[in-house]
N, C-alpha and C positions, 0 to 999 in steps of 0.2 A: 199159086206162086207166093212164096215168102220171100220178103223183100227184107235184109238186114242193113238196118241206118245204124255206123259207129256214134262212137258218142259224142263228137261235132255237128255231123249230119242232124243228130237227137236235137239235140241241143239249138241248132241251126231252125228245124221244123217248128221248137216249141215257141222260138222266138218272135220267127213268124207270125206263126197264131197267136201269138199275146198281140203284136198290132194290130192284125187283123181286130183283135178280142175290143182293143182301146178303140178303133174308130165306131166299131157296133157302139161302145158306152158311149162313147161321145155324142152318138146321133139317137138311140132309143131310150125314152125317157124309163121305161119300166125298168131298165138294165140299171139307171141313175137310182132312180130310185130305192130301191131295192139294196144298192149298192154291190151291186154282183162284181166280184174283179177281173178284171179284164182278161188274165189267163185263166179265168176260169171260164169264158165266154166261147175264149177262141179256142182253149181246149177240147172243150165240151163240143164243139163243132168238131173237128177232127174226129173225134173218139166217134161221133155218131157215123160221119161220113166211113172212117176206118171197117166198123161196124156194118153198115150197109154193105161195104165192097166186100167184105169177110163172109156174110151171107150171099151175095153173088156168085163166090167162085174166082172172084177177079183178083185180089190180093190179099196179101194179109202182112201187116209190117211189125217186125220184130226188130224195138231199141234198145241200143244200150243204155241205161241209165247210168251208169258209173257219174258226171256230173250232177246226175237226182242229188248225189248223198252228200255233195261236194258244198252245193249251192245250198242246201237244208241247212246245214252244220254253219255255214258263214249265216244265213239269217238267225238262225238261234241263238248263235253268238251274241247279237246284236242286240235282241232283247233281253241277253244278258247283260250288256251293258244300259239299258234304260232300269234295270233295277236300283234304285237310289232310297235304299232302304230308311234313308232319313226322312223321307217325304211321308211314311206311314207319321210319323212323332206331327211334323209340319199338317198333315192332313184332319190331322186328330182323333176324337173318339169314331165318327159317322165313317173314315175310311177305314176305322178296323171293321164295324159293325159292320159295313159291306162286304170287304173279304171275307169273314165269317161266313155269311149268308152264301157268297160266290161259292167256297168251299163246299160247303154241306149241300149246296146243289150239283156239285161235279161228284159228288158221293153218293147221291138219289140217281142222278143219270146215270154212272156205271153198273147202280145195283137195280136199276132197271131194265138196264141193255141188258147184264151177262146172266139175270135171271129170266128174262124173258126168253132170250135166245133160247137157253136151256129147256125153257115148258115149249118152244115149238120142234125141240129134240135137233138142234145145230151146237157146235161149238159154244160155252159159255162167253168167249174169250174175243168171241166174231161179235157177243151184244157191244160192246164196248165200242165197236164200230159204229154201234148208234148211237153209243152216249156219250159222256163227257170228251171224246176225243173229237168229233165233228161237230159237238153245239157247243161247250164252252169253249172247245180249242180254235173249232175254224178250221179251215181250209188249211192252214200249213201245218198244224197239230193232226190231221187227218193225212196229209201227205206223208207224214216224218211216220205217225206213227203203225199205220196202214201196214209198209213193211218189215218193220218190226214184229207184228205182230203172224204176218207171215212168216219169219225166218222163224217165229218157234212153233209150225204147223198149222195156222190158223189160214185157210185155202181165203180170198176172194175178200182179206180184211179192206184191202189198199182201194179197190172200187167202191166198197157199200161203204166205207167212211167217209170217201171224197161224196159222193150223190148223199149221202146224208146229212154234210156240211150246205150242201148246194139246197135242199130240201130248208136247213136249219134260216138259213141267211134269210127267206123268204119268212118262214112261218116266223122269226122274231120281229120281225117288221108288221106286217100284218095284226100282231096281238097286243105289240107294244100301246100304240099309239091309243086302240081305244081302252085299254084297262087305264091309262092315265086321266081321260076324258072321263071317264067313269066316277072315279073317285074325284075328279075337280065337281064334277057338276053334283053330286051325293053328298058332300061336304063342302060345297060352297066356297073352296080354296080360293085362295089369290098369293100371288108373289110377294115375300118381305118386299117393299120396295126400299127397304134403309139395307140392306142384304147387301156385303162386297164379300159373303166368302166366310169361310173359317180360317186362311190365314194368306198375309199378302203376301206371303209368298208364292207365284207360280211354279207350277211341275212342270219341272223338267222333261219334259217328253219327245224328245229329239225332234222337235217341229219347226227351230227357227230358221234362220237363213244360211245357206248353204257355201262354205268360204273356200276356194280354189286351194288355198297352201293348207286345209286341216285335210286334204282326201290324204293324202300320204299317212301321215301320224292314223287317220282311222283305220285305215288295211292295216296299215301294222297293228294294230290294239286288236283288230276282231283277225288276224291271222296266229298273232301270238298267244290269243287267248286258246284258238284251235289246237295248236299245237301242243300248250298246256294241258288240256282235256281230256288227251288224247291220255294220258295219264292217269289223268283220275277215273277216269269213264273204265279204266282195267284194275282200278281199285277197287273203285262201285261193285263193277262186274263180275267180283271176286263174293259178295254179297248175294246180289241182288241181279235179274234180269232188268236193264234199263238199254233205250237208245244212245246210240253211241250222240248224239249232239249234248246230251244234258253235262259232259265235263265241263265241256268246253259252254256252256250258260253258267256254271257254277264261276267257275274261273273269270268268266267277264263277269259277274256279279261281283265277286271281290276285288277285281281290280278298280271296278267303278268306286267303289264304297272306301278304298283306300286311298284313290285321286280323286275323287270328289270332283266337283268343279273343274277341273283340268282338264277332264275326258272330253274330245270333242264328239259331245253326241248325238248331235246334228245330223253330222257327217257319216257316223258307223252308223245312224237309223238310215241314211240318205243310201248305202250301200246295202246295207242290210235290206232294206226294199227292191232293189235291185236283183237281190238273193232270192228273196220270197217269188218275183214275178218270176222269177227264170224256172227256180225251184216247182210252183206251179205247174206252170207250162208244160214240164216233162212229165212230170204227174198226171197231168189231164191230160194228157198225146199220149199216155200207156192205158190209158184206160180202155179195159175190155170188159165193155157195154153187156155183150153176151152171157157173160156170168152172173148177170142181176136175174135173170130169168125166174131161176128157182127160188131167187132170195126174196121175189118182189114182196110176197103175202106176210110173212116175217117183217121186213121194212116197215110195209104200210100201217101193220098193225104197231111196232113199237115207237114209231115216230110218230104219230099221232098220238098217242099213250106220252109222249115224253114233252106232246104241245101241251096236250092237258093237265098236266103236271103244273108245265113252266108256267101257265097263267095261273094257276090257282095257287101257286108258290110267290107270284110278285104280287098277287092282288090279298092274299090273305097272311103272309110273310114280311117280305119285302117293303108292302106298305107302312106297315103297321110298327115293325122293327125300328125303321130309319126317321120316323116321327108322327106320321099318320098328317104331313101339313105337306103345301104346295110341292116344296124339294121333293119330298117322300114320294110323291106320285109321280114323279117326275122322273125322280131314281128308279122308278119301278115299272118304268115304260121302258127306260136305258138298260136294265137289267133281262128284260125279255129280250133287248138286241145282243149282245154280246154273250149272252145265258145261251142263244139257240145259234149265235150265227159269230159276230165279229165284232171286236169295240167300234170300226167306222158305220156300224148296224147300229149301236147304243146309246154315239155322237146324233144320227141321223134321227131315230129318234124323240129322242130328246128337241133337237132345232125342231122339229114339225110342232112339238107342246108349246115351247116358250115362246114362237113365233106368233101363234096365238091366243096363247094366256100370260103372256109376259115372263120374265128375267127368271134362272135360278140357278144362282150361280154356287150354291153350295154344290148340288147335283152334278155342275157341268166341271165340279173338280174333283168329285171324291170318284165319280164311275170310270175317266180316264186314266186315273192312278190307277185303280185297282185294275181293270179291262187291258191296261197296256205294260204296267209297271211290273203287276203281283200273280197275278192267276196262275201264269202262263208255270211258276213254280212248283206252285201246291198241284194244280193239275196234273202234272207231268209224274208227282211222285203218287198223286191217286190214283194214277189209272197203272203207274207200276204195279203198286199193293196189290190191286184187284186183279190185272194181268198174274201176276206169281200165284194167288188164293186159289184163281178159277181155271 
């Protein structure tokens, strides 16, 4: 029996499961840990449960996504507006040299993925499903781009990049913490302790406190900006094959950089996270588990191919690059977490070092800039390049 939920109903289930998803994190440490997000907890149950009834005979539930594309589009927006391209100048030399580094490993993971896929005779176009779209993008760069990558033929992108995000989050955590330990105890490190930073000024990064009268003005900036995008993304389009969310990131990236300071971006990150979990949710509630089947040996073989990469890139790169001193190592734990999984992977990180080797506060501002502010652009347009090439 196929059961069809419209796309309230959708929408209604995925919500569900993200509570569900938040009480699990809240009570199991491995879930905290790890920093798993909550729709992806409660989705991942769903999809398995769905799964099981699917092989019984019992049911099988067909949703509508129409709000998937709804909800993606307003989160992306949103981290178009935390682009504050003045914070690269404010951050200084260390936040370029990161971006750099960021880049040119979202460019080894594509041509990892979409050459690997190829030598085990699959779509070039499905590797990409391993690389840079599920380990430096995360879970909602996996969700946006997953169908994408299906609307131009690529079968089963939207599941192997969500389970390869979910694979990512864990393996950056895992690797981070001891390649930093490594390099502290090999070289003897310790924290500047005269260290407040390379500049006092804090980034922006839509974290502070959330004000009743800015939700208004924020819907409207990340709904205006959609609306605007919606424009350029058939300008693009006239080019290039890209996701219809990237106008509308362009256009909130300009608008931020023209209001500056004015933009309430507390508030659109404050919505904008709201987008992400709902966005999730439906993402992970459409996942059909069953199609990994054939994909699994390809998986395991390039994601482990793509762990061993990312340690020997932060421990022999990354390190060495950003100063070869305490920050450096430290960066190069935070870089394993948001390289394979998500910047609150890179934050997390990072607190397990400094908790017990003391303070580093260059690291704890140049990885957030880049992890929240920047990737999320150069990204988007890498794995276009490579998507059109392959």
């Amino acid at each position: 029996m196929v059961v069809k939920l419209d796309m309230y109903q959708a929408a209604a289930v995925a919500t569900f499961m993200l509570v569900i998803g938040q009480l699990l994190v809240d009570r199991i440490e491995f879930l905290r840990r790890y920093c798993i997000p909550a729709p992806v907890v409660g989705g991942f149950i769903f999809a398995i449960a769905h799964a099981a009834l699917r092989a019984a005979g019992v049911v099988e539930f067909d949703m509508d996504t129409t709000l998937q594309s709804v909800f993606m589009t307003g989160f992306f927006c949103s981290v178009g507006y935390m682009a504050a391209f003045g914070m690269l100048k404010k951050g200084g030399i260390d936040v370029i040299r990161f971006l750099i580094l960021a880049v040119l490993m979202c460019c080894v993971q594509d041509a990892v993925g979409g050459f690997g896929a190829k030598a085990f005779g699959l779509d070039g176009r499905l590797g990409l499903a391993m690389g840079s779209i599920p380990l430096v993008g995360g879970h909602g760069t996996a969700g946006s781009f997953g169908p994408f990558l299906e609307d131009l033929g690529v079968a089963n992108a939207t599941v192997v990049a969500v389970a390869s995000a979910t694979y990512g989050l864990i393996a950056g955590c895992l690797i981070g913490g001891p390649i930093a330990s490594a390099k502290i105890k090999k070289y003897g490190l310790k924290p500047k302790t005269s260290a407040t930073g390379t500049s006092t000024d804090a980034p922006d990064l839509g974290d502070g406190d959330i004000k009743g009268d800015n939700l208004l003005p924020a819907a409207a900036y990340i709904i205006i900006a959609i609306g605007l995008g919606t424009i350029v993304s058939k300008l693009i389009g006239m080019v290039l094959t890209m996701p219809a969310y990237i106008g509308a990131m362009i256009c909130a990236a300009i608008i931020r950089n023209v209001r500056g300071d004015s933009t309430p971006t507390t508030e659109i990150n404050a919505l904008g996270n709201v987008c992400l979990s709902v966005f999730l949710g439906l993402a992970m509630c459409n996942l059909k588990l069953w199609q990994l089947v054939d994909l699994a040996l390809p998986m395991i073989v390039l994601l482990l191919i793509q762990t061993v990469i990312m340690w020997a890139y932060a421990s022999y790169v990354v390190f060495p690059v950003m100063g070869r001193d305490y920050d450096a190592a430290t960066m190069a734990s935070g870089f394993c977490g948001f390289g394979m999984g998500a910047t609150p992977n890179a934050m997390a990180n990072m607190s397990a070092v400094v908790k017990q080797h003391g303070p580093a506060p260059v690291a704890f501002m140049v990885v957030p800039l880049v992890g929240s502010l920047f990737i999320d652009f150069f990204n988007a347009a890498i794995i276009t390049a490579f998507a059109n090439f392959l």
